[in-house]
C-alpha positions as CSV (number, residue, x, y, z in Angstrom):
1,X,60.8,31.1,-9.9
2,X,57.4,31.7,-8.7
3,X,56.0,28.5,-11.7
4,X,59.1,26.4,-9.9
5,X,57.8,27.3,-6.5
6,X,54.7,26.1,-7.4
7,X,55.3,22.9,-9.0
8,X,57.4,22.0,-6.1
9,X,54.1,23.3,-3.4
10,X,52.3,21.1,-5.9
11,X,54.4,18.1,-5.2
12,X,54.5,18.1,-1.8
13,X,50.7,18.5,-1.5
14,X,50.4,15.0,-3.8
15,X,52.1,13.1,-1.4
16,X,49.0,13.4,0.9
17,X,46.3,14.4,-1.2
18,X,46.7,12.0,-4.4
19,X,47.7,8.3,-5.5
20,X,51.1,7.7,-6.9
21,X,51.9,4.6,-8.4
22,X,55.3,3.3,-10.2
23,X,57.9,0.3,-9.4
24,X,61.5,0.4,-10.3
25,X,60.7,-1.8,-13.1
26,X,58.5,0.5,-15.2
27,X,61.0,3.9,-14.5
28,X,58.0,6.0,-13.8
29,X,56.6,7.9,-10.8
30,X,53.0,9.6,-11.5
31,X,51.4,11.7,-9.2
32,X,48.1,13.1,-9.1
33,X,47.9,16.8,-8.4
34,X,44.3,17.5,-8.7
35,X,41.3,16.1,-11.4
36,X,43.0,18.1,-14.9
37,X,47.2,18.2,-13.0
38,X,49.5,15.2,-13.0
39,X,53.1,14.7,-12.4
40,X,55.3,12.1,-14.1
41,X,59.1,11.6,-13.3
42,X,61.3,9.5,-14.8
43,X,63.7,7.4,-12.7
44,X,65.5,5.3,-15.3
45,X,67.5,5.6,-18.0
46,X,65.8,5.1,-21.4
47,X,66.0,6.2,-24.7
48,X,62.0,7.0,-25.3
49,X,59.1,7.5,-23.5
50,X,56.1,5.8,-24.8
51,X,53.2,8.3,-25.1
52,X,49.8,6.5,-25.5
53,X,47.5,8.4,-28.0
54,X,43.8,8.6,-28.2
55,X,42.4,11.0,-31.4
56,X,39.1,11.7,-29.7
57,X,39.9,13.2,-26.9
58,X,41.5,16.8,-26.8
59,X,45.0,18.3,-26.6
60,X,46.8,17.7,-22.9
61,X,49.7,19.9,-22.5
62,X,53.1,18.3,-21.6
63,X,55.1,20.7,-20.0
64,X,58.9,18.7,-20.0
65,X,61.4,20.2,-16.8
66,X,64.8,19.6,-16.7
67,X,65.8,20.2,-12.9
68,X,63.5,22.0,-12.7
69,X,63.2,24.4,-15.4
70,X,61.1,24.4,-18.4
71,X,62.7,22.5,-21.8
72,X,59.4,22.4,-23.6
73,X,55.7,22.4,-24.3
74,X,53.9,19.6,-26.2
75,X,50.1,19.0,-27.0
76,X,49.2,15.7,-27.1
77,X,46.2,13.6,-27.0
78,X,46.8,11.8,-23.9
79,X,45.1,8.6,-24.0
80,X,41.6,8.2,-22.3
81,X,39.6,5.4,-22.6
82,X,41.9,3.5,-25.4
83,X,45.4,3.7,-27.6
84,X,45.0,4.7,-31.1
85,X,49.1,4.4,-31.4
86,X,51.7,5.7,-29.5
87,X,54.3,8.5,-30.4
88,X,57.7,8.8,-28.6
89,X,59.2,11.7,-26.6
90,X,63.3,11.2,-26.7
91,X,64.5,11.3,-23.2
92,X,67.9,10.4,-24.6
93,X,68.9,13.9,-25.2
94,X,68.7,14.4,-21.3
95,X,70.5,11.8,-20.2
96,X,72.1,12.6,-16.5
97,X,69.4,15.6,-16.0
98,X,66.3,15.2,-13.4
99,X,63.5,14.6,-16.3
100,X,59.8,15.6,-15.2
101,X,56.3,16.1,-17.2
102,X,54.1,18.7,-15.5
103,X,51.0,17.2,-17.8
104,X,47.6,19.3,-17.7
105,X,44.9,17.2,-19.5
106,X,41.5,18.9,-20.8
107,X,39.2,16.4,-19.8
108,X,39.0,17.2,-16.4
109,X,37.1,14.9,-13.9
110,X,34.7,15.4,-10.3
111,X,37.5,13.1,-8.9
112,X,41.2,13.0,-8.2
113,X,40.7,8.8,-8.4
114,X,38.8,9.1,-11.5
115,X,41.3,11.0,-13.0
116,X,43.9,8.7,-11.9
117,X,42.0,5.8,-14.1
118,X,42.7,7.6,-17.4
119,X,44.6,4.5,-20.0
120,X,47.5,6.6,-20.5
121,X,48.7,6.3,-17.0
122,X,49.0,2.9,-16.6
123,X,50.2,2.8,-20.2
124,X,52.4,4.9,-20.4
125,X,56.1,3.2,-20.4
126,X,60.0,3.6,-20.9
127,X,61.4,1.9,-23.8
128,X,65.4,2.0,-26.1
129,X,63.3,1.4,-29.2
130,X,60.7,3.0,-31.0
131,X,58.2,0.4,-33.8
132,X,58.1,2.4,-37.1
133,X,56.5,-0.8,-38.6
134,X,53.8,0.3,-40.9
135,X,49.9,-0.8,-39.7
136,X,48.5,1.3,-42.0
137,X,46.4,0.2,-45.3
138,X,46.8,3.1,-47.1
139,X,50.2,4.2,-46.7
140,X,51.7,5.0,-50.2
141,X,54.5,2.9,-51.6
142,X,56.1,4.9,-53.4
143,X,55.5,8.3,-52.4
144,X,57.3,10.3,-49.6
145,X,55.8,10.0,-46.4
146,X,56.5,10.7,-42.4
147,X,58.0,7.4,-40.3
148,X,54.8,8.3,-38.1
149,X,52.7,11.4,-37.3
150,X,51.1,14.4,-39.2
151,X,52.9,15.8,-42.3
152,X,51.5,18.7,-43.6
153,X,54.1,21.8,-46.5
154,X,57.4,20.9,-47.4
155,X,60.1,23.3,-46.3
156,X,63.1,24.4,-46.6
157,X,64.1,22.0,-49.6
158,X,67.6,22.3,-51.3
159,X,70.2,20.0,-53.0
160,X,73.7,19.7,-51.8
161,X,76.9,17.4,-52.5
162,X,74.3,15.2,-54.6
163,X,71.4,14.7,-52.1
164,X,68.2,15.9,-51.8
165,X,67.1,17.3,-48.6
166,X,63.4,17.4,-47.8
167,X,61.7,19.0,-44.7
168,X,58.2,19.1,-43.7
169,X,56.0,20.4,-41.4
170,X,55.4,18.1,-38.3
171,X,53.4,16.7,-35.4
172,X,56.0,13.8,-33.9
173,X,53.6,13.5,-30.8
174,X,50.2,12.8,-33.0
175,X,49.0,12.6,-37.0
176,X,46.8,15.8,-36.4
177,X,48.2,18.9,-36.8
178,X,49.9,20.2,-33.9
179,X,53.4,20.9,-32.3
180,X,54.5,22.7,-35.8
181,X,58.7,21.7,-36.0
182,X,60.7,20.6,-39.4
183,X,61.0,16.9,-39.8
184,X,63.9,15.8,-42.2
185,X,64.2,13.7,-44.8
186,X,66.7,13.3,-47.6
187,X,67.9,11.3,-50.8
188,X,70.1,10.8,-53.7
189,X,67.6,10.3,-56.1
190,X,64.1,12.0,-55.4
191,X,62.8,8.1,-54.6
192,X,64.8,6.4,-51.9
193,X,64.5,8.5,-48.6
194,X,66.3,8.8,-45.3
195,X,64.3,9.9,-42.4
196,X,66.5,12.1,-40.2
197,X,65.9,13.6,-36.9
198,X,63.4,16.9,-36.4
199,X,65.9,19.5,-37.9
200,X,64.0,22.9,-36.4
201,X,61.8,22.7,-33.0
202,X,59.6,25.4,-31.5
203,X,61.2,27.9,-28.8
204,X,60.1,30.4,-26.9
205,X,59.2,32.5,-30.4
206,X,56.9,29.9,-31.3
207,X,56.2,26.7,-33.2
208,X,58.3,26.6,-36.1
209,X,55.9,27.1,-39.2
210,X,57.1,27.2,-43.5
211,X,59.9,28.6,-44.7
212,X,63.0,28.2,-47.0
213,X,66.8,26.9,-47.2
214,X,69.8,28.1,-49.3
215,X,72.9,27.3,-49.6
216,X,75.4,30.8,-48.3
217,X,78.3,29.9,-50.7
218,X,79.7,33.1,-50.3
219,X,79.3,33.5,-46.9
220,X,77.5,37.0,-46.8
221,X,75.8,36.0,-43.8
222,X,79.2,35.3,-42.4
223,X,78.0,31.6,-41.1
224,X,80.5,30.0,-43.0
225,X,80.9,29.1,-47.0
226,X,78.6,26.7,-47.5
227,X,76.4,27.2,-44.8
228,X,73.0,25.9,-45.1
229,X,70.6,29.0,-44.0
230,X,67.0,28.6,-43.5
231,X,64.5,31.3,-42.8
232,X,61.3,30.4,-41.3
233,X,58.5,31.5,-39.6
234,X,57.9,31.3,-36.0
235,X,54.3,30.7,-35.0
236,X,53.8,32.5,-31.1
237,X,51.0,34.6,-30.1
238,X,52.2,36.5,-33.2
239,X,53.8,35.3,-36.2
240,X,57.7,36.7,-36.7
241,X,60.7,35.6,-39.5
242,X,63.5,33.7,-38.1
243,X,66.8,32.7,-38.8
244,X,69.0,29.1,-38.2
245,X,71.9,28.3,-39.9
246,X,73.7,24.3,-40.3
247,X,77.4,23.9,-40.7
248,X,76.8,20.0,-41.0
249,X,75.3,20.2,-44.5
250,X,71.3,20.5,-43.1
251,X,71.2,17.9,-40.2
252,X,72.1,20.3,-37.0
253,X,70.8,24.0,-36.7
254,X,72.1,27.0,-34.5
255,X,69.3,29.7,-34.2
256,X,70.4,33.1,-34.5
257,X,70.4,35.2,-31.8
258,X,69.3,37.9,-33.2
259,X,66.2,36.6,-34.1
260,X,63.5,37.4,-35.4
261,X,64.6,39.0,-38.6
262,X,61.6,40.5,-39.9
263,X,58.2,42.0,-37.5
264,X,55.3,43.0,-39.1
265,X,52.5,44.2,-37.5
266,X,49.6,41.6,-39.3
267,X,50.2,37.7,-39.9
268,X,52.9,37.1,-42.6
269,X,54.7,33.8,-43.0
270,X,56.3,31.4,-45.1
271,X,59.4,33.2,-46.0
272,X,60.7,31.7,-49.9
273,X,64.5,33.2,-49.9
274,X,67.0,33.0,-53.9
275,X,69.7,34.3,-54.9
276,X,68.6,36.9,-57.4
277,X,72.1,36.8,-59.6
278,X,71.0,40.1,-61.7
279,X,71.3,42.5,-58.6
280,X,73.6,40.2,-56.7
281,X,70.6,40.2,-53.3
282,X,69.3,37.9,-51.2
283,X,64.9,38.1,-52.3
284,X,62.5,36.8,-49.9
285,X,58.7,36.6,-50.7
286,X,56.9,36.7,-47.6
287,X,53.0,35.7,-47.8
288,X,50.5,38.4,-46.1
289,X,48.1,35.9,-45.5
290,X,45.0,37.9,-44.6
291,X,46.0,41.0,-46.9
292,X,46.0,38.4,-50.0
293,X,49.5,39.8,-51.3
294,X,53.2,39.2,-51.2
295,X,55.6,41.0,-49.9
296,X,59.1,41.3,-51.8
297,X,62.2,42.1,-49.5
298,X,66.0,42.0,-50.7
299,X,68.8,41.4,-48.3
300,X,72.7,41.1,-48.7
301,X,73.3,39.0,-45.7
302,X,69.9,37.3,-45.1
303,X,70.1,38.9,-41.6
304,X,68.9,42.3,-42.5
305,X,65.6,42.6,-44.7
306,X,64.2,45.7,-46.8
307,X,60.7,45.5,-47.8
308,X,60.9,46.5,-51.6
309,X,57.2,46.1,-53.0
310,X,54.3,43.8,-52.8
311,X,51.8,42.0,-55.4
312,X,48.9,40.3,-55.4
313,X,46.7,42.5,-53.7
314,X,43.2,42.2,-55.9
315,X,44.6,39.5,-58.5
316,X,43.7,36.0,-58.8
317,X,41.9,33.8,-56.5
318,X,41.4,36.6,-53.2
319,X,39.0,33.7,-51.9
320,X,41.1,32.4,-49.0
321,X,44.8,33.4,-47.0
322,X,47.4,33.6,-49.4
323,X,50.4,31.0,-48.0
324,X,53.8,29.5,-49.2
325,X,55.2,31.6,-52.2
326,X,57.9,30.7,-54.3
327,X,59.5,33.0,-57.9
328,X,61.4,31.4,-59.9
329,X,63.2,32.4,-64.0
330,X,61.6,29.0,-65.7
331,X,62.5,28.6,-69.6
332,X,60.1,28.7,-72.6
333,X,60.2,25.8,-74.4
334,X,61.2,26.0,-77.8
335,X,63.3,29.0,-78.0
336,X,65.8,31.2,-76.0
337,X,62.5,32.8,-73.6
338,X,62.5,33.1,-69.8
339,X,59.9,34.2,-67.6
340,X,59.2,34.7,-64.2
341,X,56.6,32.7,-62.5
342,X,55.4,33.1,-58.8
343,X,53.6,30.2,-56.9
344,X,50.7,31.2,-55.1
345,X,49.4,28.8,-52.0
346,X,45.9,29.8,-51.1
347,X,43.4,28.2,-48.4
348,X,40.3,28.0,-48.9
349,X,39.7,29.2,-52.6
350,X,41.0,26.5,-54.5
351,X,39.3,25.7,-57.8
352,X,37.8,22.8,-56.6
353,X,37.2,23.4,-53.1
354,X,39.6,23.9,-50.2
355,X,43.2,24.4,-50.5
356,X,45.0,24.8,-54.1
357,X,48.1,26.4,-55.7
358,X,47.6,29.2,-58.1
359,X,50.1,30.9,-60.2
360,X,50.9,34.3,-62.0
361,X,53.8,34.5,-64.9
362,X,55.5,37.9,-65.6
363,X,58.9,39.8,-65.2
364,X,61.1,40.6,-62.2
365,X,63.7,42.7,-61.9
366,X,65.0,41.7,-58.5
367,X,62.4,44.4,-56.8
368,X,58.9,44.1,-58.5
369,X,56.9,41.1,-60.3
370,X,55.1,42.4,-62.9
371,X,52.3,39.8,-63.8
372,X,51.2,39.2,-67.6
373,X,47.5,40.4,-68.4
374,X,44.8,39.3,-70.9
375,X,44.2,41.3,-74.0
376,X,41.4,43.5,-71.8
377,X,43.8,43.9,-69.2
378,X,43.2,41.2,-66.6
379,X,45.2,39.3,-65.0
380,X,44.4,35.7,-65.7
381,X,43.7,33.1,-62.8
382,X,45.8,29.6,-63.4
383,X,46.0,26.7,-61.4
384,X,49.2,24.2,-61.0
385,X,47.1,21.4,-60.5
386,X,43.7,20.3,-61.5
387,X,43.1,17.9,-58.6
388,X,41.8,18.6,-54.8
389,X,44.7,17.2,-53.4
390,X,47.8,19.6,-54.4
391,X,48.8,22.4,-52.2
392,X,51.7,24.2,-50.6
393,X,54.1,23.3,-53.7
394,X,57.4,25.1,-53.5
395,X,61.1,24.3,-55.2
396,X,64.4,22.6,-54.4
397,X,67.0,25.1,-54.2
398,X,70.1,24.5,-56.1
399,X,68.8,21.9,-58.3
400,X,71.0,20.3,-60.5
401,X,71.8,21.2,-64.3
402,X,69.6,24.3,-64.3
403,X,66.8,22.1,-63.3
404,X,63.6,23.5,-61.5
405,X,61.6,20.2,-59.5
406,X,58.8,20.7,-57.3
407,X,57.1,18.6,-54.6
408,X,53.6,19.6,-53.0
409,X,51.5,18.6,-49.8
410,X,49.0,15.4,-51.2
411,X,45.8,16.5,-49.3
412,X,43.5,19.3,-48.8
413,X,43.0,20.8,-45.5
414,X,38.7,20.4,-45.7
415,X,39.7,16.8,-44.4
416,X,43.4,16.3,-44.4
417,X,42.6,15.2,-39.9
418,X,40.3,13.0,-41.4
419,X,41.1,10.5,-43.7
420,X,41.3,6.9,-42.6
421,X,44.9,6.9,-41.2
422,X,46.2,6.8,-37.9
423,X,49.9,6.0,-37.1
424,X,50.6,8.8,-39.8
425,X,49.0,11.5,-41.7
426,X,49.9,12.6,-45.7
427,X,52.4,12.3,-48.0
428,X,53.9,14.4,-50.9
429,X,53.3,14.5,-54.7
430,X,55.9,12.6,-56.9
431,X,58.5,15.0,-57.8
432,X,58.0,17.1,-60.4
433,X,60.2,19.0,-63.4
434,X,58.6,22.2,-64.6
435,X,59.1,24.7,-67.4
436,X,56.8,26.9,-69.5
437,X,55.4,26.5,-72.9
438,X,53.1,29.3,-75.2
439,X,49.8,27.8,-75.9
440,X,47.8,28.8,-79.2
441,X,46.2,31.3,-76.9
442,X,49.0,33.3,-76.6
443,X,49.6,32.7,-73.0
444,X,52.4,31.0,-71.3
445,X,51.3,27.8,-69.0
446,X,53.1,25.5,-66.7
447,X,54.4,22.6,-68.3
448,X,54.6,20.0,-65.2
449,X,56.1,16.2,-66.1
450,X,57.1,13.5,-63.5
451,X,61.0,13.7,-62.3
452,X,63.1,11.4,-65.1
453,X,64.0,9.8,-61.3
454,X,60.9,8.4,-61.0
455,X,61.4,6.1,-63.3
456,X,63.4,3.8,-61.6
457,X,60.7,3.1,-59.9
458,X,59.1,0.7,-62.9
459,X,59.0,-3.2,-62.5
460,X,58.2,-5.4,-64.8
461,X,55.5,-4.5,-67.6
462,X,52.2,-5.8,-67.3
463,X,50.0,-5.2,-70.4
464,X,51.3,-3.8,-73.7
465,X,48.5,-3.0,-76.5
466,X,49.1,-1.5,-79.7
467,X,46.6,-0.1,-82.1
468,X,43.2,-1.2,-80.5
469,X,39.9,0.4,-81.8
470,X,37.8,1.8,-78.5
471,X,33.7,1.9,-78.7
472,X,30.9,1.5,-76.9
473,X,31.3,-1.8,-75.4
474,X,34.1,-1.8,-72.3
475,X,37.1,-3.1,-73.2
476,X,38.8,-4.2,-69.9
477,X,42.8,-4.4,-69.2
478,X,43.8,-6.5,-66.0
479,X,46.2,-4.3,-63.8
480,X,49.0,-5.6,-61.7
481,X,48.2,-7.4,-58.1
482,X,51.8,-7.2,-56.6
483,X,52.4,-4.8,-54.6
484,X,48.3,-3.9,-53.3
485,X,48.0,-2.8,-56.8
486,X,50.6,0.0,-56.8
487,X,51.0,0.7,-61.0
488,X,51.9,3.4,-63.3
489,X,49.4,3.2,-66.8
490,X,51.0,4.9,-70.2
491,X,47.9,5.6,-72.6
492,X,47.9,7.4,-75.7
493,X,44.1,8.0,-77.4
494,X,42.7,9.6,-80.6
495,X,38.9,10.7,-80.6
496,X,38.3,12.7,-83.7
497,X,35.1,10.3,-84.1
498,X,34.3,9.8,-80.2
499,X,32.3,12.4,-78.3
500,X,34.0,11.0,-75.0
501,X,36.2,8.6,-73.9
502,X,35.9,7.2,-70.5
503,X,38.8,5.3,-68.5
504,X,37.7,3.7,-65.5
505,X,39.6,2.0,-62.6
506,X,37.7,-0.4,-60.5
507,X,37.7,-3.3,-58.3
508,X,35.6,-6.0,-57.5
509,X,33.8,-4.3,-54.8
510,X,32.4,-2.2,-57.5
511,X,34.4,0.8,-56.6
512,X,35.3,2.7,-59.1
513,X,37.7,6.3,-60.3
514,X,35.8,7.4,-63.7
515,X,37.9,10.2,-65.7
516,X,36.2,11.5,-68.9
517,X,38.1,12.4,-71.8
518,X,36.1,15.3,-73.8
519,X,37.6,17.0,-77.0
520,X,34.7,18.4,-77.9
521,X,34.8,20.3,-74.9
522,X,38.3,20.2,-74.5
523,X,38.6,19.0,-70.9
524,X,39.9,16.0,-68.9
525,X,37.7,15.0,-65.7
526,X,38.1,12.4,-62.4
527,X,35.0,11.5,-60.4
528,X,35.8,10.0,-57.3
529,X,32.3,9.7,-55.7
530,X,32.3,6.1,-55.9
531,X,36.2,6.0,-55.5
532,X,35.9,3.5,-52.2
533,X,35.8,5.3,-48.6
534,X,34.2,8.7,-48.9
535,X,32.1,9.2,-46.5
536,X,34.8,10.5,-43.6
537,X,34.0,14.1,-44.7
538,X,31.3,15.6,-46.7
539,X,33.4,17.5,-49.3
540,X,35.8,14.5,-50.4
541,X,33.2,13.0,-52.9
542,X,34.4,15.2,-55.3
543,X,34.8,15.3,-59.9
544,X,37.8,17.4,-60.6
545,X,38.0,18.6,-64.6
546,X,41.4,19.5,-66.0
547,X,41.2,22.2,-69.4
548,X,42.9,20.9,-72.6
549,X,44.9,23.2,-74.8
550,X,46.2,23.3,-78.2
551,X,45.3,19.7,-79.7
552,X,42.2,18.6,-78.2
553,X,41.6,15.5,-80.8
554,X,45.0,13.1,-79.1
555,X,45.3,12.5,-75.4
556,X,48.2,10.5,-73.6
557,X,48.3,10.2,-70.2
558,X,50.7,9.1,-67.6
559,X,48.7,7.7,-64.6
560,X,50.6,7.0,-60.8
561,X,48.2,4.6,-59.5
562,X,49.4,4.4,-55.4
563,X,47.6,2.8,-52.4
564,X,45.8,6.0,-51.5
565,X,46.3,8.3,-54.3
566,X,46.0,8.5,-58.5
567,X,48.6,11.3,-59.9
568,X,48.0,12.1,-63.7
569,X,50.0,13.6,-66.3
570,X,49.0,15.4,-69.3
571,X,51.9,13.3,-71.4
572,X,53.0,16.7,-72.7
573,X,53.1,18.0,-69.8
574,X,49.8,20.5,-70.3
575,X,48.1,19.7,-66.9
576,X,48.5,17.4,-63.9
577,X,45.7,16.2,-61.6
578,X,46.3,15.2,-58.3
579,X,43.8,13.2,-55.9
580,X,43.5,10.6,-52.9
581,X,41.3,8.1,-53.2
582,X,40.8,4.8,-50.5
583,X,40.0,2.0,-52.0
584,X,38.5,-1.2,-49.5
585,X,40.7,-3.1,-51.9
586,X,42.6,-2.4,-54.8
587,X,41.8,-1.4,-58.5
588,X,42.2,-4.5,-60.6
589,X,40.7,-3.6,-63.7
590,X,41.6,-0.5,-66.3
591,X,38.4,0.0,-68.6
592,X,37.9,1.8,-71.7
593,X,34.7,3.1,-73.9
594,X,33.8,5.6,-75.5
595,X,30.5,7.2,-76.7
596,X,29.3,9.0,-79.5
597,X,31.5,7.2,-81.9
598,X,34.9,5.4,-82.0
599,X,38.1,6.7,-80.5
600,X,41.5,4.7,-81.6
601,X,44.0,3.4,-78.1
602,X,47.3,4.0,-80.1
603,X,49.0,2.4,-77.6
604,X,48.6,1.2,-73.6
605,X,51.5,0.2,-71.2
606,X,51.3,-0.9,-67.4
607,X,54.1,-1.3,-65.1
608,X,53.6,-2.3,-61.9
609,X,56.2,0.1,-59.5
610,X,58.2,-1.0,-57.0
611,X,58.1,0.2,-53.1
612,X,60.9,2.9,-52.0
613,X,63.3,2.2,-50.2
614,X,63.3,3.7,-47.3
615,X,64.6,4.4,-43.7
């Protein structure tokens, strides 16, 4: 009462003391409260209302009353001197209710008037429809990526009655991080995506940070067979486990009452939730993200949680917070083995810099993972991804035909609010299928390919070459145009007589991506330095180098060439490198040498790809 009281003291005192401007045309009355305190009321009926956004400037809170009671809190960078984009705030929802922003900006002024001048004021507008229109260069074509706004871990992802649901961590009201709430997406075949609307929003616990989704056939959480349950964290001034459950197959959820489900005295989040068949329990990993360690809980109803044991605690990369865990049983390939393997998010820490995705394999036994050591004992550091732009990977639930398909982040948090896009901000890897296989080493390693799905994404073929001898001199391929570019490369290479191949991508700018195959050294390597656009943050200009194991003397490589990013595949599956690159225009010309001797192309096939189709 005594925050209403005050708004409505503050109201009164505007009539006199500030300007208010608005016409019966435009549906907005604004009032100026003071130099950092403006009022806006809405008047007419509309479906949005236009924010204008300026990325300079800092975070203005948007407090939104219904009647005069608080709905919600956004931050948003209110637009100052110019409009970088808008974003829209759906009045729709309150249709018949008194709608009102209490807006305190941080750029406060020595005068109520020059406050009043601020763009986003006169800018500022009611509209039924929202432009989704894509302004942007580099958005990818075919990768998964927001409608508008910033995009940062995939959540909650499960498959149900044949679709694919994907959610995401979000900022609808800006494409810097912010605002924390599950956007939606979802498709029948990993490719084609439906954008739905924000599934999860913050509430008084919090913002609405990573979690998981299963499906409750059984109904022990007494939701309803069927029921789609998510677990989450909830990001207030501490950071708690919470509950929602959908009846409507993922699109609507009820929060639980009773939440939050799990307390902990330190920061813990990003709670990954299976069915652990064995025991017949619920398990949730739970990251301790400043302890470096996970924390294993086991449930029979996903309402009531029993910490069981933790891991981690000493092992692997310790450099940064340990975030988004996922366990899952994953085959052997080649013969009747399973093993367990937990994913391992860390930030900073990664292996190249900045944010990366480790992972330990071992045993579980529904309470404990027991992680596989060297010969001397040690537990062995491995990375999911050679790249610097792979992080916060995690699993559908319920994938089909035993199947276990992953999707990560495509960015690195040392610049992700930096790279030369606006109206949004990231996208995700291409799906991927993943096993294990035993190297010569003894050791068991991820084997990653791209999803069978993503081959529907192939056009025509380009270039086909069969049997060419590579040396010294460049041999140049011509690479599709249609499209920006947009191309998926199949190479196979021999270099028992080459000390190094090198495959370059370039353009006519004389930008180039220069990876370096080295048997000798047994290791696969991408230099983006000269990439295009680097300079937006110092620790983008960046050579990644992948290990090779087993049969260092034959390479072939399956290369996702998009508008902003370059995704390869080990062809058997032994690594996968992941990194953005921004072109000023794009790659037209695939190059091939090699030094030290010859090295054989066995074969080389280009296909341009097709854009997804997507709503």
């Amino acid at each position: 009462m005594k925050y209403i009281r005050h708004i409505a003291a503050c109201l009164m005192a505007a009539v006199s003391a500030a300007p208010a401007f608005g016409d019966a045309g435009r549906g907005l009355e604004i009032s100026h409260l003071g130099t950092s305190n403006t009022i806006v009321r809405v008047t007419s009926p509309a479906r949005y209302l236009l924010l204008p956004v300026e990325e300079s400037v800092d975070d203005a809170t948007v407090n939104v009353l219904l009647d005069g009671r608080r709905e919600a809190t956004l931050n948003v960078r209110l637009a100052r001197n110019k409009v970088d984009y808008y974003v829209p705030l759906d009045i729709s929802r309150y249709a018949g209710r008194s709608v009102l922003l209490d807006i305190v900006t941080a750029q406060s002024r020595a005068t109520v008037r020059e406050a009043s001048d601020d763009a986003c004021w006169t800018l500022m507008s009611l509209s039924d429809s929202f432009d989704t229109t894509n302004r942007e260069k580099y958005r990818p074509a075919f990768h998964h990526t927001p409608l508008y706004g910033w995009m940062n871990d995939p959540n909650g992802m499960f498959y149900k009655d044949g679709r694919w649901h994907l959610y995401y961590q979000y900022n609808p009201y800006g494409s810097k991080w912010q605002n924390m709430t599950w956007g939606h997406s979802s498709s029948p075949d990993l490719v084609s995506w439906t954008h739905h609307d924000p599934a999860i929003e913050p509430d008084d616990l919090g913002t609405v940070f990573s979690g998981s989704c299963v499906v409750d056939a059984d109904n022990t959480a007494g939701f309803g067979s069927g029921a789609v349950v998510a677990l989450y964290t909830s990001a207030g001034v501490n950071q708690t486990q919470s509950l929602a459950w959908s009846n409507d197959g993922g699109h609507t959820f009820t929060k639980y009452a009773g939440n939050p489900v799990i307390t902990l005295e330190s920061e813990a989040r990003d709670p990954n939730v299976f069915w652990h068949e064995a025991t017949g329990e619920w398990v949730l990993l739970l990251a301790h993200a400043l302890d470096h360690e996970m924390l294993i809980y086991t449930s029979p109803d996903l309402k009531n949680w029993t910490l069981r044991s933790s891991f981690g605690k000493g092992l692997g990369a310790q450099d940064g917070v340990w975030e988004c865990p996922d366990l899952m049983q994953l085959p052997v390939d080649g013969t009747d083995e399973r093993k367990w393997v937990l994913l391992c998010n860390l930030n900073p820490g990664g292996v190249f810099g900045g944010s990366a995705t480790q992972y330990f394999v071992g045993d579980f036994d529904g309470a404990s993972f027991i992680p596989d050591t060297l010969s001397d004992g040690s537990v062995p550091v491995k990375w999911m991804d050679h790249g610097k732009d792979h992080y916060a990977t995690v699993s559908w639930s319920g994938a089909p035909d035993g199947r276990h398909v992953v999707v990560g982040w495509m960015s690195n948090w040392q610049y992700a609010a930096e790279v030369p896009t606006k109206q949004f901000r990231s996208a995700n890897t291409l799906p991927r299928d993943i096993a294990l296989y035993r190297a010569s080493d003894g050791q068991y390693y991820l084997r990653t390919m791209p999803s069978p799905e993503v081959d529907a994404l192939r056009g025509r073929k380009a270039t086909a070459v069969r049997g060419r001898r590579i040396g010294q001199r460049p041999q140049r391929f011509a690479l599709p145009t249609q499209n920006d570019g947009v191309c998926e490369i199949l190479l196979t290479l021999y270099a028992s007589r080459a000390e190094a191949v090198i495959i370059s991508l370039g353009n006519d700018a004389g930008e180039s991506v220069d990876m370096v195959y080295d048997p000798s050294a047994a290791s696969f390597s991408f230099d983006r330095t000269l990439s295009g656009i680097t300079d937006f943050n110092h620790d983008f200009p960046a050579r990644t180098e992948a290990p090779l194991t087993d049969d260092t003397k034959k390479l072939s490589l399956r290369i996702f060439v998009d508008r902003s990013s370059i995704e390869i595949f080990d062809g058997e599956g032994r690594f996968v490198m992941t990194n953005l690159v921004f072109p000023t225009s794009p790659y037209t010309t695939l190059t091939l040498s090699a030094t030290g001797g010859r090295a054989s192309l066995s074969s080389l096939e280009v296909y341009s790809l097709n854009p997804i189709a997507s709503n």
